[in-house]
C-alpha positions, -999 to +999 in steps of 0.1 A: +282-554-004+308-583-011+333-590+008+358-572-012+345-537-001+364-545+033+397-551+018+425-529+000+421-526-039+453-540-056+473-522-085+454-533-110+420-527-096+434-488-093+444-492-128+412-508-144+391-482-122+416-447-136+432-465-167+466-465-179+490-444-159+516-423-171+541-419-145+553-451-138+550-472-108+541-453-079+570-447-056+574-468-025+581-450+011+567-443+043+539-417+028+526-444+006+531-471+030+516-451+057+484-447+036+484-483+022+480-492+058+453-470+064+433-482+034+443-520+041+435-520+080+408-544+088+377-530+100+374-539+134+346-569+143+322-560+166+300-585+184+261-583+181+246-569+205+227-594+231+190-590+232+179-574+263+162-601+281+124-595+285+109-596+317+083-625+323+046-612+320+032-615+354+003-632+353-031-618+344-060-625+369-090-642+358-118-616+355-154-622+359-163-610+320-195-592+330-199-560+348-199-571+387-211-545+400-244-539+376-254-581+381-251-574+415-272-546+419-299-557+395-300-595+411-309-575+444-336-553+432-349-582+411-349-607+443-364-576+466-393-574+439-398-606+442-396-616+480-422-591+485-444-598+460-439-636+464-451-631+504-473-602+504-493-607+479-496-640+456-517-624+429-489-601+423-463-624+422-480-641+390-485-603+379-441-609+376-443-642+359-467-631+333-447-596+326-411-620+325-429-640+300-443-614+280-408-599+279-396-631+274-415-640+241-408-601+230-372-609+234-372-642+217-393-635+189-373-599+180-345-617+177-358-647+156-367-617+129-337-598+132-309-629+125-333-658+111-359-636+094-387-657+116-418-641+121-431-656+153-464-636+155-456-618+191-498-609+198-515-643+202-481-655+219-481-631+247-519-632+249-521-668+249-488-670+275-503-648+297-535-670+294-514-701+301-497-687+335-532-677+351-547-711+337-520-730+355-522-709+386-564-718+384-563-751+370-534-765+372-515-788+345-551-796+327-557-758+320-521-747+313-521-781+285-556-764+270-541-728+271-510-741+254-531-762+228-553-728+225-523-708+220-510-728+192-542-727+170-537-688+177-502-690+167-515-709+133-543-687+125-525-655+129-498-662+107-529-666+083-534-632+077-500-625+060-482-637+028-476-680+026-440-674+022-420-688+055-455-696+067-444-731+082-408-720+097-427-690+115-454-715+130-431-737+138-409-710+159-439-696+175-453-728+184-414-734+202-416-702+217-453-706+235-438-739+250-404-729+256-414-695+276-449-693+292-457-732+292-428-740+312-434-712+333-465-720+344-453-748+367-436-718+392-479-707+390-488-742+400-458-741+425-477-708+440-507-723+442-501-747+465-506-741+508-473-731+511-468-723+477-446-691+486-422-717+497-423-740+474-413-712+448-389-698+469-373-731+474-374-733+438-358-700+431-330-702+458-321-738+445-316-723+408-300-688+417-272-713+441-266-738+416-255-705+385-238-690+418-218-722+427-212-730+390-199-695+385-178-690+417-161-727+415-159-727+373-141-692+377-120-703+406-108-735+393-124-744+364-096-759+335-118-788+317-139-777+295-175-791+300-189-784+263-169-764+247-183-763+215-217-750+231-204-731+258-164-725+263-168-707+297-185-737+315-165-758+334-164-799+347-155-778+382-181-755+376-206-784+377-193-799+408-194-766+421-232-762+410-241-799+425-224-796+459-243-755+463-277-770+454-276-798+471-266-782+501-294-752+498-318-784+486-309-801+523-311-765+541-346-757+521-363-787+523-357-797+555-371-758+572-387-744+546-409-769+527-439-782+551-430-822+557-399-818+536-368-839+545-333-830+541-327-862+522-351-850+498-337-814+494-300-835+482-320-854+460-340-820+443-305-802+443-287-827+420-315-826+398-317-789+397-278-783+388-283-809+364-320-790+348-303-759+356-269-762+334-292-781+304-315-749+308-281-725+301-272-752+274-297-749+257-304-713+253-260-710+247-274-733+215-299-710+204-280-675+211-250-691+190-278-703+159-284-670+161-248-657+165-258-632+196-241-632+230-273-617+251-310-621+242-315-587+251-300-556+272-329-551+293-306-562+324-274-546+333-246-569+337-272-598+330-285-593+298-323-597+288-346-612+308-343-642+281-312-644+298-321-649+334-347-678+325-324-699+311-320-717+339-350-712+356-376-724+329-365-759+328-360-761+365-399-749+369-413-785+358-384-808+373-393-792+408-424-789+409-430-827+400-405-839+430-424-817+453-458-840+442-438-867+448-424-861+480-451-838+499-479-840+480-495-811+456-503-789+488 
């Protein structure tokens, strides 16, 4: 509409519209004027309406993104499991390390095939992982080396048996996966078999388990700078001052009662160095999950994941700890 549809048509709008009229000019009086007006009365302007003014959004609390409840259950029952089995019993305690890194490598390798189409060859890998943790525990760093090097030829002859295609990528992978899951783990077995080596371990464990917790509780907290975000958006620059002061703390507390001629110098020392292990450890796998464009290795875990999952941060730890120990009270 124009704004002539709000105004009065003159006479020779009524005549162009009805054509030429035959009784004369219409007659002037009140009736006429009276409905001239009516037609000719401007239509009333009405203000817009004001918006309603929204309320402010109260503010949303930060939640946890993970199940509470679930990662708390299963972290008990996974630490009772291994408290008793760590003190009761030593030989069943490496029974748990060799079933985490069987599950581990079955984690790991399923999910190499099913986003990369890598066939890591699972048999010789969990054969010769569960070879490398008992060879560790028996002869230390020389047999867990030859177990490793003996797990690799296993790893290249296997492969053998199927078609050339991928042959080398699916070596390769398998080769990463022996070192990256049962290798590394069998520094907790030489942890074990020291004297005390039921505290050594649990010294080992506690540090790890505080340092996630700290990073976790502080990053969630407080965390607003972004540590590497491109790897990991959730971590935090807080987050890892949370994880250094928690270590180092449990390092001071663990070393200095738990560990025999431990110091509680030597515990700060051990928990730097384990928040610093511990957040490359969740780094690293964060790299690998996102390659592989998966948010969990597995769902083996309720509210944690796969076991995959849990060793993050533990695997790399294993070898960082057990060397300061050598250093600072001797292999036991």
């Amino acid at each position: 509409m124009n704004d002539s549809s709000w105004g009065a048509p003159t006479r020779g709008d009524y005549a162009a519209a009805w054509g030429p009229s035959d009784q004369g000019p219409a007659p002037a009086g009140p009736a006429y004027d009276a409905q001239q007006a009516e037609q000719t009365r401007p239509m009333p302007i009405v203000p817009p309406e004001e918006p309603m003014p929204t309320p402010p959004t109260p503010p949303q609390k930060k939640r946890a993104g993970r199940n509470l409840r679930a990662a708390i259950g299963v972290g008990v029952g996974l630490g009772a499991v291994i408290i008793a089995s760590l003190f009761i019993w030593k030989a069943a305690f490496l029974g748990v390390i060799t079933v985490a890194v069987v599950v581990g490598l079955w984690e790991l390798t399923s999910r190499l095939e099913e986003r990369k189409g890598i066939r890591a060859p699972l048999v010789p890998l969990a054969v010769g992982g569960a070879a490398m943790v008992v060879a560790g525990y028996v002869r230390g760093a020389e047999g867990a080396w030859v177990a490793m090097a003996l797990t690799a030829l296993a790893v290249l002859v296997w492969r053998m048996t199927e078609s050339p295609e991928g042959y080398l990528k699916d070596v390769t992978a398998g080769v990463f996966a022996a070192f990256y899951v049962p290798f590394l783990a069998t520094f907790v077995a030489m942890m074990l078999a020291a004297d005390d080596g039921a505290q050594r371990v649990l010294t080992f464990l506690l540090l790890t388990v505080v340092s996630d917790t700290g990073a976790y509780a502080v990053g969630w907290r407080f965390g607003k700078h972004k540590l590497a975000p491109r790897i990991s958006p959730g971590k935090t620059r807080e987050g890892l001052g949370g994880a250094v002061a928690f270590a180092m703390a449990a390092g001071a507390l663990c070393m200095e009662f738990l560990v025999h001629d431990g110091t509680w110098w030597q515990g700060l020392l051990i928990g730097f160095v384990v928040a610093a292990s511990a957040t490359l450890g969740d780094l690293g796998e964060s790299m690998i999950k996102r390659d592989l464009g998966i948010k969990d290795m597995g769902t083996l875990l309720p509210g944690h994941g796969g076991i995959m999952d849990r060793l993050d941060s533990l695997l790399p730890t294993a070898p960082v700890v057990w060397l300061l120990l050598v250093i600072f009270v001797g292999t036991g």
